[in-house]
C-alpha positions as CSV (number, residue, x, y, z in Angstrom):
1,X,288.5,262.1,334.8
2,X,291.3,261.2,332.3
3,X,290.9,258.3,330.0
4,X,294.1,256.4,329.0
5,X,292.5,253.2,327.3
6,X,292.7,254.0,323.2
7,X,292.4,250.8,321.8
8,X,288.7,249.7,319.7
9,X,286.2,247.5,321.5
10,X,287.1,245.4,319.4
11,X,286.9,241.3,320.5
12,X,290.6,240.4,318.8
13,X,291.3,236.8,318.7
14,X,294.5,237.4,320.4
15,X,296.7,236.3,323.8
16,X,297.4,240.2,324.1
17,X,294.1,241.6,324.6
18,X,291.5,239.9,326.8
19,X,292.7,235.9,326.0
20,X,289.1,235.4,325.1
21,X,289.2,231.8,322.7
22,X,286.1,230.5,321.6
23,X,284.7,229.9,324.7
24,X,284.6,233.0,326.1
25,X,281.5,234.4,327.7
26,X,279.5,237.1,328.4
27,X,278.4,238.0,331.9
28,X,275.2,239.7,332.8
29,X,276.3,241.3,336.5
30,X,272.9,240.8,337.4
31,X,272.6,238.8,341.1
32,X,269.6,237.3,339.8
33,X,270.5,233.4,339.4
34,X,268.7,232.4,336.4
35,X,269.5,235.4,334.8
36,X,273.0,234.6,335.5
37,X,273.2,231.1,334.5
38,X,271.3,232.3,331.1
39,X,274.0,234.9,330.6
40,X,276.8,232.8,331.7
41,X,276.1,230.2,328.5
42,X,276.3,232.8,326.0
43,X,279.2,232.5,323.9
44,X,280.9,234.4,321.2
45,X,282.0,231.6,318.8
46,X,284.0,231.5,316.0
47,X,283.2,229.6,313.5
48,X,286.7,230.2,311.8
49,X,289.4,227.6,312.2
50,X,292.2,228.8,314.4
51,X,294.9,229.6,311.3
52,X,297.5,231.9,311.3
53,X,296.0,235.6,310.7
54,X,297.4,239.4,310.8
55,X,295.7,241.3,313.4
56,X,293.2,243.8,312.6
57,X,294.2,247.0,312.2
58,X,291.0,249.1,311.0
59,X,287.6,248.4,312.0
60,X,284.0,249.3,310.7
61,X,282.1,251.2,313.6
62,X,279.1,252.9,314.1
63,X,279.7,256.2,316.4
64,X,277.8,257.1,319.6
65,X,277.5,260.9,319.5
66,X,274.2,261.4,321.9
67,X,275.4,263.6,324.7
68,X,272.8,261.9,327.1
69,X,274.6,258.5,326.9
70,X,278.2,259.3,326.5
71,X,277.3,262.0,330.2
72,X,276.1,258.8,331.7
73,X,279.0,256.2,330.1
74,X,280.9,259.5,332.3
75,X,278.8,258.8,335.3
76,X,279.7,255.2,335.6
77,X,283.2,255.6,334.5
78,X,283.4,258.0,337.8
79,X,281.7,255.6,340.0
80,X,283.7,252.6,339.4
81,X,286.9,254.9,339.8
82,X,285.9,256.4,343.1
83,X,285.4,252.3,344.2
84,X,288.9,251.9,343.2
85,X,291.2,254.2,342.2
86,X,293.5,252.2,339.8
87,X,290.5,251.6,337.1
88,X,291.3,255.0,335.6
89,X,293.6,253.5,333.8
90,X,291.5,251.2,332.1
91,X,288.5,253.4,331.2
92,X,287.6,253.8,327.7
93,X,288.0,257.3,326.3
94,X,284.6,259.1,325.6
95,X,285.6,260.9,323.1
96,X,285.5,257.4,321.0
97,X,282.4,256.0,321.9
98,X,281.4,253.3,319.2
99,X,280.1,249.8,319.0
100,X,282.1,247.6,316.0
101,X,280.7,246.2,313.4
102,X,283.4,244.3,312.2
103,X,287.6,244.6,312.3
104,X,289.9,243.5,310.0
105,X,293.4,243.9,308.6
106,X,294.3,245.9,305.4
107,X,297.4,247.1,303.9
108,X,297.4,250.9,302.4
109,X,297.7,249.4,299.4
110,X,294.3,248.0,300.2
111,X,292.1,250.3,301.9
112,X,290.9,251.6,298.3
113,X,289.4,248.2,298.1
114,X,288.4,247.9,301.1
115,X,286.5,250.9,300.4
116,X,284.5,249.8,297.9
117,X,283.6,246.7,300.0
118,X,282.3,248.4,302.5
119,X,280.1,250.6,299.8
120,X,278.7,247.5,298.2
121,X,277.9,245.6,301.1
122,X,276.3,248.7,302.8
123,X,274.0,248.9,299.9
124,X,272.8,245.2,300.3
125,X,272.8,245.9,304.2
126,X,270.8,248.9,303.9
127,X,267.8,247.1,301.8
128,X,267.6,244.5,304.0
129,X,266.9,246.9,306.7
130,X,264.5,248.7,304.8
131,X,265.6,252.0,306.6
132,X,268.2,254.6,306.0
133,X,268.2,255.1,309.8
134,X,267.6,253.2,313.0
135,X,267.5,253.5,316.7
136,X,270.1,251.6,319.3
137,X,268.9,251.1,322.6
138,X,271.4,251.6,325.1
139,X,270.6,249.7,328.4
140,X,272.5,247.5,331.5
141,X,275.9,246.4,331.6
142,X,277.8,243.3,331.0
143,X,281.3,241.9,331.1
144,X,283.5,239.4,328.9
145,X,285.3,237.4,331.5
146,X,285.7,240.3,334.1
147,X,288.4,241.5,331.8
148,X,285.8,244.1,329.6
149,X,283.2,245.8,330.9
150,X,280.5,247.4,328.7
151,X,277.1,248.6,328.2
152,X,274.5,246.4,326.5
153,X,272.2,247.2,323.4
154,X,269.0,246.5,323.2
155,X,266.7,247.5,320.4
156,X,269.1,247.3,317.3
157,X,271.8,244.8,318.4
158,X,269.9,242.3,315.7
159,X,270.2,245.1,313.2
160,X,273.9,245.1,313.4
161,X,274.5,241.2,314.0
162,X,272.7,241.4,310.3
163,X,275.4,244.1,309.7
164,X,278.2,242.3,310.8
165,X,277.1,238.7,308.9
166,X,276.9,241.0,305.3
167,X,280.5,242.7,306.0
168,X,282.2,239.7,307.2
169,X,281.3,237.5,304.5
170,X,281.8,240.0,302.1
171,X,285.7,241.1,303.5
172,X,286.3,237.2,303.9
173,X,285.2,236.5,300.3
174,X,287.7,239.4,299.5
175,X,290.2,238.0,300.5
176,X,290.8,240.2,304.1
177,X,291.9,238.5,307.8
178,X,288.5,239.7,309.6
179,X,287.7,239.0,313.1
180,X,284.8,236.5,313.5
181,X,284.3,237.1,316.8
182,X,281.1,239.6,317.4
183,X,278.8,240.5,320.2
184,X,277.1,243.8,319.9
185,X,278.7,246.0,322.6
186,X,280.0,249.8,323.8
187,X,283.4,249.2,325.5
188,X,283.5,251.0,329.2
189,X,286.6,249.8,330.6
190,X,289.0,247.2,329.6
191,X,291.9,245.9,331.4
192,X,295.1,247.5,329.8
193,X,297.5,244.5,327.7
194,X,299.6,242.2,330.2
195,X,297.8,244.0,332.5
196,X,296.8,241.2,335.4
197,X,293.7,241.3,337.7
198,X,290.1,241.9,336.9
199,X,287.5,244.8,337.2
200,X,285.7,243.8,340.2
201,X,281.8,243.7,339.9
202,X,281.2,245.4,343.0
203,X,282.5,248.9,341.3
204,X,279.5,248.8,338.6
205,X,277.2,246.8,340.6
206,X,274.1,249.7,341.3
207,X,274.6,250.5,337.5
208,X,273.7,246.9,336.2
209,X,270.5,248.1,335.1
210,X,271.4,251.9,334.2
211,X,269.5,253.1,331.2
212,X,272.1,255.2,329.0
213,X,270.0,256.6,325.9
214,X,269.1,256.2,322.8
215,X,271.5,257.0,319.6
216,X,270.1,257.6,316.2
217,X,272.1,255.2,313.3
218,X,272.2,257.0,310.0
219,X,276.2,256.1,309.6
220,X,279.1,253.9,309.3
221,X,282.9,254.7,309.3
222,X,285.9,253.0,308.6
223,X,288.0,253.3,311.2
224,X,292.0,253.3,311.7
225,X,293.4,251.8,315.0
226,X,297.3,252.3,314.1
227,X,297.3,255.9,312.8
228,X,297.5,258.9,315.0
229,X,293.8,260.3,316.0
230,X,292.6,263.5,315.4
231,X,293.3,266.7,317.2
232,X,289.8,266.3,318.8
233,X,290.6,262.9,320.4
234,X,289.1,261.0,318.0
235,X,290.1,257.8,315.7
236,X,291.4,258.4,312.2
237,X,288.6,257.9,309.8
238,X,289.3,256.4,306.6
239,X,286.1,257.0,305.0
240,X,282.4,257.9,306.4
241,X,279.1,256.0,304.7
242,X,275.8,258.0,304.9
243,X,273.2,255.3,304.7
244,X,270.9,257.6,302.3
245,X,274.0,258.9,300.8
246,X,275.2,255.5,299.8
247,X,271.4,254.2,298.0
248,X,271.7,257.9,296.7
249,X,275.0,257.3,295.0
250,X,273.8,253.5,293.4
251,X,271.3,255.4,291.7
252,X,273.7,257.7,290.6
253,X,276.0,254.9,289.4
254,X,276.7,254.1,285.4
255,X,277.4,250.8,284.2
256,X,281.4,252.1,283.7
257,X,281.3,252.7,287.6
258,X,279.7,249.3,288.4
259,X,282.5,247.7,286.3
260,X,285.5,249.7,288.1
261,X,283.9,248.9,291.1
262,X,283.6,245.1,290.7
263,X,287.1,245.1,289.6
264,X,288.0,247.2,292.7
265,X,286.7,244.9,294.6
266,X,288.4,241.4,293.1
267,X,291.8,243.2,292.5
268,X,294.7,241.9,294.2
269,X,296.9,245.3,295.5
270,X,300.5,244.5,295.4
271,X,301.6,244.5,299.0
272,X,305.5,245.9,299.6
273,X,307.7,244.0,302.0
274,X,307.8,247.2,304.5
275,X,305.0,249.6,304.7
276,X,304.7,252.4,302.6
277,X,308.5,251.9,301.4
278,X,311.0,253.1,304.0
279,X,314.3,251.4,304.7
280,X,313.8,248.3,307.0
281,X,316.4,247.8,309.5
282,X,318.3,244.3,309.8
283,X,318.6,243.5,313.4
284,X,322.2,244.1,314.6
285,X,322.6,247.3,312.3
286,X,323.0,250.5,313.1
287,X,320.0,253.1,313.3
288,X,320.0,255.6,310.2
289,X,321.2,258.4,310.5
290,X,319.0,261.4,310.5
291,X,319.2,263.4,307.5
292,X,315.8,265.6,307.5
293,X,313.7,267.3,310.2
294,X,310.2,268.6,310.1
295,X,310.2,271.9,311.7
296,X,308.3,275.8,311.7
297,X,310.2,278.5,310.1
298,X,310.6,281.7,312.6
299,X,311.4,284.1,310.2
300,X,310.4,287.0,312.4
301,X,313.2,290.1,312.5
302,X,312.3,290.9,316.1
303,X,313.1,287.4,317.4
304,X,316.3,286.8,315.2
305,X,317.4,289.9,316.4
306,X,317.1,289.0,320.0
307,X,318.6,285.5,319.4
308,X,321.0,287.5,317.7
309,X,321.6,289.9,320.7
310,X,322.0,286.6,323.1
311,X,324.1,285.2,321.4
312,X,326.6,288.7,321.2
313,X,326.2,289.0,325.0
314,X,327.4,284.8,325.5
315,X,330.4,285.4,323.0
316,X,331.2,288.7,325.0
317,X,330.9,286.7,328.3
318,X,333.6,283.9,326.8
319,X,335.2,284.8,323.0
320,X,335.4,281.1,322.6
321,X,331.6,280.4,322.8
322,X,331.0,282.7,319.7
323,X,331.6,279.7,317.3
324,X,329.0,277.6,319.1
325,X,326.3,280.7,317.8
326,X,323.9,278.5,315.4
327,X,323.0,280.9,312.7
328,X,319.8,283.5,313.6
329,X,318.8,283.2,309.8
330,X,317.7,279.6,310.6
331,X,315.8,279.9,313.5
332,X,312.8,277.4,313.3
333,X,311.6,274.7,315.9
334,X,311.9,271.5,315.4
335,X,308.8,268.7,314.9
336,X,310.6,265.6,314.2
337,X,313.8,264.3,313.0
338,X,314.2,261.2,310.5
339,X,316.0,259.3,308.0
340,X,314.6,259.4,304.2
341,X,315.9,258.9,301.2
342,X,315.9,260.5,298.0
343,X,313.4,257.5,296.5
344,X,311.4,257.9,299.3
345,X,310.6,262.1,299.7
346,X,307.8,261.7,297.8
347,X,306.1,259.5,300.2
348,X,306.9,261.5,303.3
349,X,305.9,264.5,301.4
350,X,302.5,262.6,300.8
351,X,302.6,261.2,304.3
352,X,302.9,264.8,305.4
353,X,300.1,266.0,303.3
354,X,297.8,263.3,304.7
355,X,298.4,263.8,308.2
356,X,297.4,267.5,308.2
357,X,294.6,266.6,306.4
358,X,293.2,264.4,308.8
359,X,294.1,266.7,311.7
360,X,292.1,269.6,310.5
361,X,291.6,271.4,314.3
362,X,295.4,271.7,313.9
363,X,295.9,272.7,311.1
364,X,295.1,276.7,311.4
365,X,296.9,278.9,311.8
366,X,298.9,279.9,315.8
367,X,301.2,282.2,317.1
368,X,303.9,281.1,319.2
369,X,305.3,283.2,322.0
370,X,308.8,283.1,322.3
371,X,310.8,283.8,325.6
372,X,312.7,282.8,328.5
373,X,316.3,280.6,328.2
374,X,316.6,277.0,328.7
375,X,319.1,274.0,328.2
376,X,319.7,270.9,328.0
377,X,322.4,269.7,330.1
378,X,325.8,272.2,329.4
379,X,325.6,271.6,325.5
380,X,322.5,273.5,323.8
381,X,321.0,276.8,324.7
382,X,317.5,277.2,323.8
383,X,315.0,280.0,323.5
384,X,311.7,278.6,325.0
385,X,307.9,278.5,323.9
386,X,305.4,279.5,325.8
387,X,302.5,280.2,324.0
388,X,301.5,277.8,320.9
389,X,303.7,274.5,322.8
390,X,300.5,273.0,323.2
391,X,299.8,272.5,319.3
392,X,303.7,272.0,318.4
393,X,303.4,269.0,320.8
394,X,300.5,267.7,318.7
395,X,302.1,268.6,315.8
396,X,305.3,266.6,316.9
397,X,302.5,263.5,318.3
398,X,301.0,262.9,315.3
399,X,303.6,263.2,312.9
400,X,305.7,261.1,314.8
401,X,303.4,258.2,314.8
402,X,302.4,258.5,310.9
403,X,306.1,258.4,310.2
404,X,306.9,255.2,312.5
405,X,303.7,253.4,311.0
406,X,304.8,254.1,307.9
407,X,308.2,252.4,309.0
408,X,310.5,255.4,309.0
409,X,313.0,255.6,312.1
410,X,311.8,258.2,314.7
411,X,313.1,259.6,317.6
412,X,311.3,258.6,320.6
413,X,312.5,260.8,323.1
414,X,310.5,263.4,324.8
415,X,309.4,266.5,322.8
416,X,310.7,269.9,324.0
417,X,309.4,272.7,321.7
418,X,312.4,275.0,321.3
419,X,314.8,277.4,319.3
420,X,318.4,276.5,319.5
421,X,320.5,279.5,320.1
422,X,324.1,277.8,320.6
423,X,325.3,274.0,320.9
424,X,328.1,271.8,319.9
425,X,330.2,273.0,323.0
426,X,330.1,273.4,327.1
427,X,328.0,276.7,327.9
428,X,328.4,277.8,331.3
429,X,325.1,279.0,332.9
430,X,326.9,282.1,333.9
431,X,327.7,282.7,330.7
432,X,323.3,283.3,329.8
433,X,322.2,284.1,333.6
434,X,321.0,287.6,333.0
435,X,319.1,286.3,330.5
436,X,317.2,283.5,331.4
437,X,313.8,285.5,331.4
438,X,313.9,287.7,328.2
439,X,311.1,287.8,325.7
440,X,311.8,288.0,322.0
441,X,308.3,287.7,320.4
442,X,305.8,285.9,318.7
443,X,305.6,284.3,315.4
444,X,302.6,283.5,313.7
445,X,303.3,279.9,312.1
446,X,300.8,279.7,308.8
447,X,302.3,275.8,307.9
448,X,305.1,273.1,308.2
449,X,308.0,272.5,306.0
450,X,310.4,269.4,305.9
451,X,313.7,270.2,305.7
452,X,317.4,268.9,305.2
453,X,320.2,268.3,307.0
454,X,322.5,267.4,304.1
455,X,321.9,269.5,301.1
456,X,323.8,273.3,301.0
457,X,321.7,275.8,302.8
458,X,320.0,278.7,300.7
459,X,321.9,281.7,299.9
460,X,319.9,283.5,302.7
461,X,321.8,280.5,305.0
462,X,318.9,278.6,305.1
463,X,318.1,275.1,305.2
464,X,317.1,273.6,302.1
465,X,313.3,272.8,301.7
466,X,312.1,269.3,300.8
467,X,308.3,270.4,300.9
468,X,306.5,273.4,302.2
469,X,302.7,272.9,303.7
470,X,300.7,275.6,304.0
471,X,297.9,275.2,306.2
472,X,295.4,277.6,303.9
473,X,296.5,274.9,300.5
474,X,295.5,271.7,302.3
475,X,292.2,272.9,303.1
């Protein structure tokens, strides 16, 4: 079964999400009346005044990893979908099974901060608990309003309450917007935003009292909800906190690092207007113009040379197509196309750096398998992918959604991994019938460069190159 649901289980004071104020409760499913009416009076409060706050955008979370519960989580997810169809929509993805500690809202220009934080207050945490590990008891099911339902914890749900006091004081007294909200919790389906309705009890009913497992708690991570996950499925991780490793590195810790650390932690980053820099867009003006594209060189002589033949054959089928021939010498596929200035490359260069980085299943070396014809309407003939279009898409996904957090105009269109052969004019289909099925290689594709649209091509006709990114260097 597909899971669609990517959002945290997070409880967000928001309208958007669940509409769950202060009075909010949370619903044992169990028929048993007393049980009920105990269940029904609990309430997640927050002791916050309602004030104007930015919405979290990372979160502190401990992972669940054991194969026995998330099989089970799998089990139930099934169960409820086979009682109604449409709640496949709604089911949390597995491969992000966590219960929150705590969510909050940070700039970039923060998250070194927030960092140390998290380090400090982990260390406090970590005493009180007097463990460098501890066991969470995964058992029954509950609900928050019919909107969210979730599996309960048992043993260890007071262990991270005491978690979740330490780190919310702490990131208040730091100055971050936190959520106050927090009931210890493993998201299993949540109604999607605007979404109306509720997930009827009936479809979990025989698993109120399922026992899921047992997970082991030796870590924390700090998690991002706005940048592109991983190639594995899984949220962006901003940093990951060993309990032991985290006592191990106090008593490592000189008293120069305690000072840099306690200034860390009472600085005050300065916070840009737009994100990360990139020109913001008054309403009513025009988009900007593209003037770079992220793309894979396909330098390979055997493929030129059959774009190369293709594009003979067209010009011999209609002399006037033979200006519409885009150069062989550039052949490359495109990732993304975008708008950035000269003060900004550096920052996309970064931004490009970064986003490898964190996507390391992707970023190994592939072959793509060139063949076949294809167009898009009568103005661009294409060479198509076959093999390797799976990665390119990811390459394309997350870079895409790193650049447009980062405030940098994207294209939003659907993503067609292809070479262009010829375009600017109308191409009959006559004109590459014969065609439409020939092979012209593979190329193996060893990084990423970012390239311009602007500045004179090489004197190989090539585009000029911003930034090359090896794969093998970013290691």
């Amino acid at each position: 079964m597909e899971n669609y649901e990517d959002t945290p289980d997070v409880v967000v004071e928001s309208e958007e999400t669940i509409k769950m104020d202060s009075d909010a409760t949370s619903v044992d499913i169990n028929p048993d009346p007393e049980k009920q009416k105990e269940h029904d009076n609990m309430k997640l409060v927050s002791t916050d005044k309602k004030i104007e706050k930015n919405h979290p955008n990372v979160f502190i979370a401990v992972e669940v990893k054991n194969p026995e519960i998330i099989q089970r989580m799998q089990e139930v997810q099934n169960e409820m979908v086979v009682h109604n169809s449409e709640l496949e929509r709604h089911a949390m993805s597995l491969k992000k099974v966590h219960a929150t500690l705590l969510a909050f809202n940070a700039h970039e220009e923060e998250l070194p901060k927030a960092r140390a934080v998290l380090e400090r207050t982990l260390r406090t945490a970590i005493k009180e608990l007097g463990e460098t590990s501890f066991i969470l008891e995964v058992q029954g099911m509950n609900t928050f309003n019919d909107r969210v339902v979730f599996a309960d914890i048992k043993e260890g749900s007071g262990k991270l309450a005491m978690m979740n006091q330490h780190l919310r004081k702490a990131f208040q007294d730091a100055g971050f917007d936190c959520d106050s909200k927090f009931a210890p919790h493993i998201t299993l389906m949540k109604m999607r935003f605007r979404h109306k309705g509720s997930i009827p009890r009936a479809s979990y009913q025989g698993s109120c009292d399922k026992v899921f497992g047992e997970q082991i708690v030796v870590e924390t991570k700090l998690l991002s909800m706005t940048k592109p996950q991983t190639f594995e499925g899984q949220y962006y991780s901003e940093g990951e906190y060993n309990f032991k490793d985290v006592l191990d590195r106090e008593n490592r810790m000189s008293s120069k690092d305690i000072k840099e650390e306690n200034a860390l932690v009472a600085s005050q980053p300065a916070l840009p207007d737009i994100e990360a820099g990139a020109t913001k867009r008054r309403r009513g003006e025009e988009r900007l113009r593209p003037n770079v594209f992220l793309a894979v060189k396909i330098p390979s002589e055997e493929i030129c040379s059959g774009i190369a033949d293709v594009q003979t054959l067209i010009g011999e089928f209609s002399p006037p197509l033979k200006k519409l021939a885009v150069q062989a010498s550039c052949s490359h596929v495109t990732l993304m196309v975008t708008n950035v200035q000269d003060d900004q490359m550096e920052r996309a260069k970064d931004l490009m750096k970064e986003t490898l980085k964190s996507n390391v299943n992707i970023m190994k070396k592939f072959d793509v398998e060139v063949k076949g014809l294809g167009s898009f309407g009568d103005r661009v003939v294409f060479a198509e992918v076959g093999a390797g279009a799976d990665v390119l898409k990811e390459l394309n996904k997350v870079f895409s959604a790193a650049f447009k957090i980062y405030g940098f105009e994207v294209d939003s269109r659907s993503y067609t991994p292809h070479i262009t052969i010829m375009k600017g004019g109308k191409i009959t289909k006559n004109s590459y019938k014969e065609m439409t099925e020939r092979r012209f290689g593979t190329q193996e594709i060893s990084g990423v460069q970012l390239l311009s649209m602007m500045k004179p091509h090489t004197e190989d006709g090539y585009y000029h190159c911003e930034g090359e990114f090896r794969f093998e260097d970013l290691m």
